[in-house]
C-alpha positions as CSV (number, residue, x, y, z in Angstrom):
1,X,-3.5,-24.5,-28.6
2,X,-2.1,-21.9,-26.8
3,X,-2.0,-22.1,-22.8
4,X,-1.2,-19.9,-19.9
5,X,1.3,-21.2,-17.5
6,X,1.2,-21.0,-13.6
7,X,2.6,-17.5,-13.6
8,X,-1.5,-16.7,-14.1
9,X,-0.9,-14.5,-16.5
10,X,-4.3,-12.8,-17.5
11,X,-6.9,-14.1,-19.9
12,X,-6.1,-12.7,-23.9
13,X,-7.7,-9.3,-23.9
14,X,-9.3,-9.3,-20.3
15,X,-10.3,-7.1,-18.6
16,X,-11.9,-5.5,-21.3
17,X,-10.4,-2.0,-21.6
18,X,-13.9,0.3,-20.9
19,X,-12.7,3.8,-20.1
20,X,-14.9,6.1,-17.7
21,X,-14.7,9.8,-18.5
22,X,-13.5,11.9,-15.9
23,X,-10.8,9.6,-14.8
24,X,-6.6,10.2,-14.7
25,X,-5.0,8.5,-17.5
26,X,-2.3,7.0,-15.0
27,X,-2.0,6.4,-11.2
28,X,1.3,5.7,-8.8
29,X,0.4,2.8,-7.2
30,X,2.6,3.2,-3.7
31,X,2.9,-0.7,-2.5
32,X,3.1,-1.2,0.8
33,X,3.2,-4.7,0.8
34,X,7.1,-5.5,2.5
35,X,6.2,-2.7,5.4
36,X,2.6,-2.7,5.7
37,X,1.6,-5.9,4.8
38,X,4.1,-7.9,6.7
39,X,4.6,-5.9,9.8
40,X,1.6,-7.8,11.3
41,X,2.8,-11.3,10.5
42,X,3.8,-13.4,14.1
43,X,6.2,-15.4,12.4
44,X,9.3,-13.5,11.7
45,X,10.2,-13.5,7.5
46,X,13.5,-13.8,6.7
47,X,15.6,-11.1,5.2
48,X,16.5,-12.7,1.8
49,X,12.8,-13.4,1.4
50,X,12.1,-10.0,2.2
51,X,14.3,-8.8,-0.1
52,X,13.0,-10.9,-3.2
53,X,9.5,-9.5,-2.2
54,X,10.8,-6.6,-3.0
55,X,13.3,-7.5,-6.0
56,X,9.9,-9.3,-7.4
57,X,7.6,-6.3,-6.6
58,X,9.9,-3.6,-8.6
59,X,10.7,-6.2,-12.1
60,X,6.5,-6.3,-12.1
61,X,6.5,-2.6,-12.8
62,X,5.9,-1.2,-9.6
63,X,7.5,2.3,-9.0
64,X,7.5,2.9,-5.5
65,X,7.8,-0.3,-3.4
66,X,7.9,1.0,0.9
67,X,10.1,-1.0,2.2
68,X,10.5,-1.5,5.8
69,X,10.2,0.9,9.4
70,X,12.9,2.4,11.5
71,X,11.0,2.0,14.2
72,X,12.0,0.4,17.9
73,X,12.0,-3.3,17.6
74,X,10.3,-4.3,20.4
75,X,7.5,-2.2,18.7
76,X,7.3,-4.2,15.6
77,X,9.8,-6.9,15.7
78,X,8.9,-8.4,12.2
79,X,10.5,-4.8,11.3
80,X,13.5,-5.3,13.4
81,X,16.0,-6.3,10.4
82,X,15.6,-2.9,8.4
83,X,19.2,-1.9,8.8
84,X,19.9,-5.1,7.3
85,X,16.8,-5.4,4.3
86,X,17.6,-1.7,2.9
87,X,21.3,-2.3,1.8
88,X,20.1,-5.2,0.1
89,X,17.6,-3.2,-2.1
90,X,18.8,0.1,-2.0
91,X,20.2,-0.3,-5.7
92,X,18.5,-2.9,-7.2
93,X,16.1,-1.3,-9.8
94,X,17.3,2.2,-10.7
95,X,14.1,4.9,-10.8
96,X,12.1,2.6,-8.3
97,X,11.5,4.4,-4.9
98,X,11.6,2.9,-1.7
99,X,10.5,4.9,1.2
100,X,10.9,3.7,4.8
101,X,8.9,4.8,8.1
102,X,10.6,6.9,10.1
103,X,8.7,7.5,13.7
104,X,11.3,9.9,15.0
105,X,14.8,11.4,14.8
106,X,16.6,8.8,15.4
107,X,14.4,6.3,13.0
108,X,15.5,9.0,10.4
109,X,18.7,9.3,11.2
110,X,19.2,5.5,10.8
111,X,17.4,6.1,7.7
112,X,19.0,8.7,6.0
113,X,22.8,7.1,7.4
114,X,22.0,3.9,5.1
115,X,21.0,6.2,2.0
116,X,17.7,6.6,2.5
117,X,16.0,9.3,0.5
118,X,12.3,8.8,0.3
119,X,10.6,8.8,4.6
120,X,7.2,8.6,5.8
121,X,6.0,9.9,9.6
122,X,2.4,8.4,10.7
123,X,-0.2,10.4,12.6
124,X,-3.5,9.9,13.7
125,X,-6.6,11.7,13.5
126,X,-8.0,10.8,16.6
127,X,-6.7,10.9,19.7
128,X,-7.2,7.0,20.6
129,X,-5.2,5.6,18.1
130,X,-2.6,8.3,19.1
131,X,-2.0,7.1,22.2
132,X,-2.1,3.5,21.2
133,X,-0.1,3.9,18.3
134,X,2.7,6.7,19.1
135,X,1.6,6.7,22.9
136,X,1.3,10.4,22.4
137,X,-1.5,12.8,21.7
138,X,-2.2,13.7,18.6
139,X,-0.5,17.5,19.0
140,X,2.6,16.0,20.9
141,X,2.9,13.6,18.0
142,X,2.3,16.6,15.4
143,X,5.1,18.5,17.9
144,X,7.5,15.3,17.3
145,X,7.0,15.3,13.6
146,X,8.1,18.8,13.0
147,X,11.6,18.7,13.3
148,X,12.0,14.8,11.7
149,X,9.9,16.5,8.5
150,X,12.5,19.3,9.0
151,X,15.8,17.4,8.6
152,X,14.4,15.2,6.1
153,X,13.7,18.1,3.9
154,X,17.2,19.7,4.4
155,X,18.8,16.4,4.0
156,X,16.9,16.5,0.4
157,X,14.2,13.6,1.4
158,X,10.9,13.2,0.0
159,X,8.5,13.5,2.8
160,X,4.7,11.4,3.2
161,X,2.4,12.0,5.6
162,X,0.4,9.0,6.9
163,X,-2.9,10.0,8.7
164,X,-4.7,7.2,10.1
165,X,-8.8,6.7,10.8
166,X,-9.7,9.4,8.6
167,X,-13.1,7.8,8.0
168,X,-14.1,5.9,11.8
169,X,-12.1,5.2,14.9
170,X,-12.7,1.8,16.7
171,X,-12.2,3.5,20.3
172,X,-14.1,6.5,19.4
173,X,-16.4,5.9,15.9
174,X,-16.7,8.0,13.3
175,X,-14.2,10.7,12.9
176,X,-15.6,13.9,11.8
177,X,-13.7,15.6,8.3
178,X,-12.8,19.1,9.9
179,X,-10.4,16.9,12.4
180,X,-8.7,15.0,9.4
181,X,-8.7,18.5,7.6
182,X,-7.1,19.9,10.7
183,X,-4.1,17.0,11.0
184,X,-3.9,17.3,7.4
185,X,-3.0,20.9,7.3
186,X,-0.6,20.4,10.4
187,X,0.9,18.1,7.9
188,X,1.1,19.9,4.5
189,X,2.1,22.8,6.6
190,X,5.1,21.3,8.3
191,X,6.3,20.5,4.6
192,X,5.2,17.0,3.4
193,X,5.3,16.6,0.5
194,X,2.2,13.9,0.2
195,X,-0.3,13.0,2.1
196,X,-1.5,9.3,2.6
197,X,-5.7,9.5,3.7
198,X,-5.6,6.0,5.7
199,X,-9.1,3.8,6.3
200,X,-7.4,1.9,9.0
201,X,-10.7,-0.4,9.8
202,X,-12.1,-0.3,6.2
203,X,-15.0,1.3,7.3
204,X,-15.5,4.3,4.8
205,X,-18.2,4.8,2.1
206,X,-18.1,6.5,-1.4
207,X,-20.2,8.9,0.1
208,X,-17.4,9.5,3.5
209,X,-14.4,9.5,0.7
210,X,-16.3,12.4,-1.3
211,X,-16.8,14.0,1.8
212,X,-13.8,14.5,3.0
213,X,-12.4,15.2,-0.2
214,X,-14.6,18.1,-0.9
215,X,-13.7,19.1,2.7
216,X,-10.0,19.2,2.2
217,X,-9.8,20.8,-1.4
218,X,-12.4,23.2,0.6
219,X,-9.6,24.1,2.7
220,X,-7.0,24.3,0.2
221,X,-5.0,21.1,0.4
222,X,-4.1,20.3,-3.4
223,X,-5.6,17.2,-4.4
224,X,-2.1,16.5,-6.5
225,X,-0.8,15.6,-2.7
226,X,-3.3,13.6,-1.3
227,X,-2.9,9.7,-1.6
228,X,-5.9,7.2,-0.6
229,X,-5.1,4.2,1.5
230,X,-8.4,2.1,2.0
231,X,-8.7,-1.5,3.6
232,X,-10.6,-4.0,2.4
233,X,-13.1,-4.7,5.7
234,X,-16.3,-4.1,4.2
235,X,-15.4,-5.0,0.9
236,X,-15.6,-1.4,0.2
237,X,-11.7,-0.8,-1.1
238,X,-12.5,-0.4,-4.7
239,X,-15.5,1.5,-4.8
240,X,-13.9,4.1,-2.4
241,X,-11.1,3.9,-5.1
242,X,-12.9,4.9,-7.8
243,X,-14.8,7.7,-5.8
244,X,-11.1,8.9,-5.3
245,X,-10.6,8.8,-8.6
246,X,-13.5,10.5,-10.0
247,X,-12.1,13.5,-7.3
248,X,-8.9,13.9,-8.9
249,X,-6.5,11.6,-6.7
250,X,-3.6,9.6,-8.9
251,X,-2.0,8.0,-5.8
252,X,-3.5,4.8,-4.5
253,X,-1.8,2.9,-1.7
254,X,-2.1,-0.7,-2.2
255,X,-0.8,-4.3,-0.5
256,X,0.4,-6.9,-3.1
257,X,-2.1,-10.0,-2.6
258,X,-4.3,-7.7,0.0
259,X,-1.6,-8.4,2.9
260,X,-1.6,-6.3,6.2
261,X,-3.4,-5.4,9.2
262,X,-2.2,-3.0,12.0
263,X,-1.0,-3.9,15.7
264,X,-2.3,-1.1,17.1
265,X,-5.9,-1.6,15.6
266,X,-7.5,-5.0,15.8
267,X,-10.5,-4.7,13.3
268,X,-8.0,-3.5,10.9
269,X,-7.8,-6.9,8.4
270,X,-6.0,-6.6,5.5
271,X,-5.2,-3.9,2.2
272,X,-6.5,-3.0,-0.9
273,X,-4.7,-5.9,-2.8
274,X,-2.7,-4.6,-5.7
275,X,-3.8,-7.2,-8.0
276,X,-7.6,-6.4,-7.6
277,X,-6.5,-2.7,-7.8
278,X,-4.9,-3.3,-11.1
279,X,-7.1,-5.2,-12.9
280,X,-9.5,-2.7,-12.0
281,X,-7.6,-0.2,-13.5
282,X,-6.8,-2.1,-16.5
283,X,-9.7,-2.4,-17.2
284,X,-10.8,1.5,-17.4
285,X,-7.7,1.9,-19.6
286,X,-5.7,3.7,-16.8
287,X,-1.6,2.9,-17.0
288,X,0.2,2.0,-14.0
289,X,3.1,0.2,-15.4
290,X,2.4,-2.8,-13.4
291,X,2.4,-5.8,-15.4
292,X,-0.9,-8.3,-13.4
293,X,0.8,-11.0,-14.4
294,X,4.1,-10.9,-12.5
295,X,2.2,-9.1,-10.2
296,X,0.1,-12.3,-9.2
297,X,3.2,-14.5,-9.2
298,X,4.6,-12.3,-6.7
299,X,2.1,-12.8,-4.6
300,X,1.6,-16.2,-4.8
301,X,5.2,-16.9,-3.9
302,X,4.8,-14.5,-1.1
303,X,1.9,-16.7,0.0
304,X,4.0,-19.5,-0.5
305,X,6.5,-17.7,1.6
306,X,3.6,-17.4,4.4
307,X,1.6,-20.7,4.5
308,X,-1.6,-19.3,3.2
309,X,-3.8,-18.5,0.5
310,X,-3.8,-14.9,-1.0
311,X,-6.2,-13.2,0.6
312,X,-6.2,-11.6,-3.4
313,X,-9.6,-12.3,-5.4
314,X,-7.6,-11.6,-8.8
315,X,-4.7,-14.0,-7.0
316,X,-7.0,-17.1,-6.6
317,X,-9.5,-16.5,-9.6
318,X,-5.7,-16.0,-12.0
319,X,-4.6,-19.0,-10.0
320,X,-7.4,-21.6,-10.3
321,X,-7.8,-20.2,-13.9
322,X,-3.8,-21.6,-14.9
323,X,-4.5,-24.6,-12.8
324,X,-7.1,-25.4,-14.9
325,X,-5.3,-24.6,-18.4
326,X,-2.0,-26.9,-16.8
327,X,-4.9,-29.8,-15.9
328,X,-6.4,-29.4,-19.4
329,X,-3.4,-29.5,-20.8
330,X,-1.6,-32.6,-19.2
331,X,-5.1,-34.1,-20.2
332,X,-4.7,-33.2,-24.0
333,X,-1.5,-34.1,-24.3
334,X,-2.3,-37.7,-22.5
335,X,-5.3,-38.3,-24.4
336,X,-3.4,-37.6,-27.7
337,X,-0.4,-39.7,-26.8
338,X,-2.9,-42.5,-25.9
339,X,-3.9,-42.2,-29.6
């Protein structure tokens, strides 16, 4: 008899590979988990811990792993040791990117002075969260952007474009497309090179996510550099997944074991978890080079790491699963000694 271990390695030939038509044949999953997943944690995480996140994150397949912000400590002090995490991953896996947040200049400079060759800036649709977030409205932030984009570019960076409460604002409700359209262009225009469509309080629909979609491909914004970054509130991350999906979007921002939140935006619980993501994309025959089973050990280390349970559906149901098959197991192997 053949048993799976506590790594929770998936069940032989599940999911069951069912492809949809109209679907990519692979997807960049962009794992926020060591930046946006942790930055809302109260208890600080130690840097070697950090850095085996992301060690562990990058041997399960993952290609792009963000990393940390170079933003102010007192604004995020769980953040606070990035000039000390990045040298410590910078070269570990060779082809794996690691992009950093970069609020202003002088976050990118930091970046960029430690090697740094893959930055995000983060805007906001709405002019709440713009003045909760960067304190700034949304075209003063757009004004600070431009010359951080700039530098990056000339410094040969790759530059994403975070816009957050795309789909509903919890100051102001919902947030009509034409605004997102019109931060989005600001963006493309001042030369990102991707931009990441956030949920912030998981409140978008299939319907929403086609919507603004259509609206942005309407306006000429290639869907080749749009990303989809959905939270999990509603339980609505995976079906606005696959509506992205089914519009042509191959980048899907995800959290390993659905960790994260935001300061700045209460109702915000946590991210698409990349294990639920994955097995959902397993299972429509869609590659992503992530491998679910070190995946979910990741992330049950990382919960370890925490205190708590995964938040991660695939997590527990992999985990109880190879608790059961160690129990069963022990049990034979008792009952047959007995014997």
């Amino acid at each position: 008899m053949t048993t799976r271990t506590s790594d929770a390695t998936p069940p032989p030939g599940l999911p069951m590979r069912v492809p949809l038509d109209g679907l990519p044949a692979r997807v960049r999953i962009h794992e926020v988990g060591p930046r946006d997943g942790l930055q809302n944690e109260s208890a600080v995480v130690p840097v070697e811990v950090k850095a085996e996140f992301v060690r562990r994150l990058a041997d399960a397949g993952l290609g792009t792993v963000e990393t940390t912000s170079f933003v102010h400590p007192k604004w995020v002090p769980q953040l606070a040791d990035a000039e000390e995490l990045y040298p410590r991953v910078r070269d570990l896996t060779p082809g794996v990117r690691l992009p950093v947040l970069v609020p202003n200049e002088r976050g990118l400079d930091r970046a960029l002075a430690l090697g740094a060759r893959d930055v995000a800036v983060f805007a906001s649709a709405t002019e709440s969260f713009a003045q909760a977030n960067l304190n700034r409205t949304v075209a003063e932030a757009l004004a600070m952007f431009e010359p951080v984009v700039a530098r990056a570019k000339e410094a040969g960076a790759r530059v994403r474009g975070y816009l957050s409460m795309c789909f509903g604002d919890p100051w102001e409700g919902p947030v009509p497309p034409a605004r997102v359209v019109d931060v989005c262009r600001a963006l493309h225009g001042m030369g990102c090179d991707e931009l990441s469509l956030g949920d912030t309080i998981g409140v978008a629909t299939p319907g929403h996510v086609t919507a603004l979609l259509t609206a942005l491909a309407d306006a000429g914004l290639p869907t080749a550099h749009l990303a989809v970054h959905f939270h999990d509130t509603y339980g609505q991350a995976l079906a606005n997944t696959l509506t992205a999906l089914q519009h042509g979007v191959t980048t899907i921002d995800a959290s390993a074991g659905g960790l994260g939140g935001c300061p700045y935006a209460k109702s915000a619980t946590g991210n698409l978890a990349t294990e639920d993501l994955v097995w959902m994309l397993d299972g429509l025959g869609i590659d992503t080079g992530a491998d679910l089973g070190r995946l979910t050990a990741t992330s049950g280390w990382m919960a370890g790491q925490l205190g708590r349970p995964s938040p991660s559906r695939t997590v527990r149901a992999l985990a109880r699963d190879a608790s059961r098959d160690v129990s069963h197991a022990v049990s034979h192997a008792v009952s047959h000694k007995e014997q």
